[in-house]
Residue, then its C-alpha position, 0 to 999 in steps of 0.5 A: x205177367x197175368x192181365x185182366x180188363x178194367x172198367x174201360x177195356x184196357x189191360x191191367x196187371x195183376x199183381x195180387x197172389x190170389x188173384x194170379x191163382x184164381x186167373x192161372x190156367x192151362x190149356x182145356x185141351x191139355x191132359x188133366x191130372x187130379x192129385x187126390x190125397x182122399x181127404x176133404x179138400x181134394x174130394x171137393x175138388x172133385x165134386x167141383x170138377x163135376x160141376x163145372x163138367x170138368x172130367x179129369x184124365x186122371x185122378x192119382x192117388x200117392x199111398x204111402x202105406x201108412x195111411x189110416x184104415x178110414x182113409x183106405x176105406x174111403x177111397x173105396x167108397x167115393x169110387x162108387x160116386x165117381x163111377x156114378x158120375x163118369x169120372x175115372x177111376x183113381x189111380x193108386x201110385x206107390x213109391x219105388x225104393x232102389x236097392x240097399x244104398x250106402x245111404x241107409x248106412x246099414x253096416x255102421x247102424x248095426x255095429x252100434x245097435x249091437x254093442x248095446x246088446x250083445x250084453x243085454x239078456x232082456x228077452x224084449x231086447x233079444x226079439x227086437x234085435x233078431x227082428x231087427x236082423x231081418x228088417x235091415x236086409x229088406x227093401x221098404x215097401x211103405x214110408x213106415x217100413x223106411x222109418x224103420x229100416x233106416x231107423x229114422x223119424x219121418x222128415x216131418x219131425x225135422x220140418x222138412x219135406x223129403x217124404x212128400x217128395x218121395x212118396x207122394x210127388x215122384x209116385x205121379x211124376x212116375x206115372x205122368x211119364x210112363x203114360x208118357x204125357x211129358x213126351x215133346x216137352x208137353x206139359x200137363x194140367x195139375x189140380x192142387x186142393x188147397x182151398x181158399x182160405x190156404x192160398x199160400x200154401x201155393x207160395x214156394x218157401x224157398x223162392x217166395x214164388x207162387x207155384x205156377x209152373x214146372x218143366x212137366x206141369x202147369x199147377x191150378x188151384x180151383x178150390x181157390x179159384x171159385x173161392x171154396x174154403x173149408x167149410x165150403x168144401x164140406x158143404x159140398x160134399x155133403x151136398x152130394x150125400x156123401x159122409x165127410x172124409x176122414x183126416x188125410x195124412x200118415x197115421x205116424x205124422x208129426x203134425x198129429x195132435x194129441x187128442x188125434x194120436x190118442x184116438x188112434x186103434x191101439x195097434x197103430x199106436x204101438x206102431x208109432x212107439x216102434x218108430x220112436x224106439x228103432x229111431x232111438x237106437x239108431x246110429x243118425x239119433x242124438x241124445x239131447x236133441x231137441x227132437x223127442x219123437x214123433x211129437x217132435x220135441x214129445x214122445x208118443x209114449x210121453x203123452x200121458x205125462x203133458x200137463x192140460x196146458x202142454x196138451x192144448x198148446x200141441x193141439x193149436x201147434x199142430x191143429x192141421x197137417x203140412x204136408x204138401x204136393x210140392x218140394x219146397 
């Protein structure tokens, strides 16, 4: 139970959400970690940490292997800041996929991929399939390379969360514990970029608890602390002289709008196709599902059929990404 002082000095419970966020702290002398997803919340966060003359003892930064170009370029640039700044410098943690499983159903999904083809002289059909021959023996490297290997759409496009927990969330506690920071059940700060005006984001969907704490870590959110919302966060970055980063999120993310899929370099929009057709062919697709594509119940290649309306009614449906730090 959190408590802060009246009027006459006596202890009083808080009991608002916001208000146990923004009162929510762990100890100053307990390492730090920044999760930093390169976009715009968390680089404020960062700014912010230096001025408050917060210096992390590390800044993590979970690749997935599918983020945009500009996402990677501007985690080269803001590193010259945070050298300027005596910060530390980012840590870039990848996911660490084990061997061929029983899970990935490789035999069953070549059996049924084949008997489609074998009868098919398309020279297309016929290069996917050698490909395909040699993806499948293949250990992914990126949440894409997964895509395709287990012939499946992110799990974003079933409103599910399995990717940030394997490719975003185990890459830190990794990490965290090969620095050994977890040794003698000590745990450790964690700072969350959800600004002010996201607050709930830190509620658990499942519990309908705040996300406080965890064996390993004790979760803080400073944006919401101070109050820092969205356009406060680009104000200060700006302040810093700084450009504003680029959306951070997968570049095949289901929650892409459609004006944001539309800008895309064409080569990456091939490469969303690629997902949406492996995945149609793949043993775990089923015709008729509500679920199209990487639009969800839209295919990438169907966009240019929406009518105006469709269109604006994806773009308010998907305005900004889901993806979260935490398995909710």
């Amino acid at each position: 139970m959190n408590y802060q002082l009246d009027l006459f000095g006596e202890a009083q419970a808080i009991t608002s959400p916001v208000e146990i966020l923004k009162n929510h702290a762990g100890n100053p002398d307990q390492k730090l970690i920044v999760s930093w997803g390169v976009g715009t919340n968390s680089t404020a966060m960062l700014i912010l940490c230096k001025k408050l003359g917060i210096r992390p003892d590390y800044i993590l930064f979970a690749d997935t292997g599918g983020e945009s170009y500009e996402t990677y370029e501007y985690l080269e640039y803001f590193q010259d800041w945070l050298v300027k700044n005596d910060m530390p410098k980012p840590h870039v943690v990848r996911a660490q996929y084990g061997n061929t499983s029983e899970k990935r159903k490789t035999y069953a999904s070549a059996k049924k991929t084949f008997k489609a083809l074998l009868f098919c002289d398309s020279v297309e059909v016929l290069t996917y399939a050698i490909w395909w021959v040699g993806v499948t023996g293949a250990t992914p490297k990126t949440l894409e390379e997964s895509c395709l290997i287990t012939q499946t759409l992110p799990s974003m496009a079933y409103n599910k969360k399995a990717c940030s927990r394997q490719w975003k969330i185990e890459p830190q506690d990794r990490f965290a514990k090969e620095q050994g920071l977890f040794t003698d059940g000590q745990k450790v700060r964690k700072f969350i970029g959800y600004h002010a005006g996201e607050w709930s984001r830190a509620v658990n969907k499942k519990s309908k608890q705040l996300m406080l704490e965890d064996e390993h870590y004790i979760y803080e959110y400073p944006l919401v602390k101070y109050g820092i919302n969205q356009l406060a966060c680009n104000l200060l970055i700006q302040s810093e002289g700084l450009r504003l980063p680029p959306k951070s999120s997968c570049f095949f993310c289901p929650n892409r709008t459609p004006s944001e899929i539309m800008a895309l370099p064409e080569e990456m929009r091939e490469r969303g196709n690629l997902i949406e057709r492996t995945n149609e062919m793949g043993i775990h697709f089923q015709p008729g599902t509500s679920i199209k594509g990487l639009g969800r119940n839209v295919r990438w290649q169907s966009l240019g059929e929406l009518t105006p309306l469709e269109t604006t009614l994806l773009e308010q449906k998907y305005r900004q990404c889901s993806c979260v730090d935490f398995d909710e």
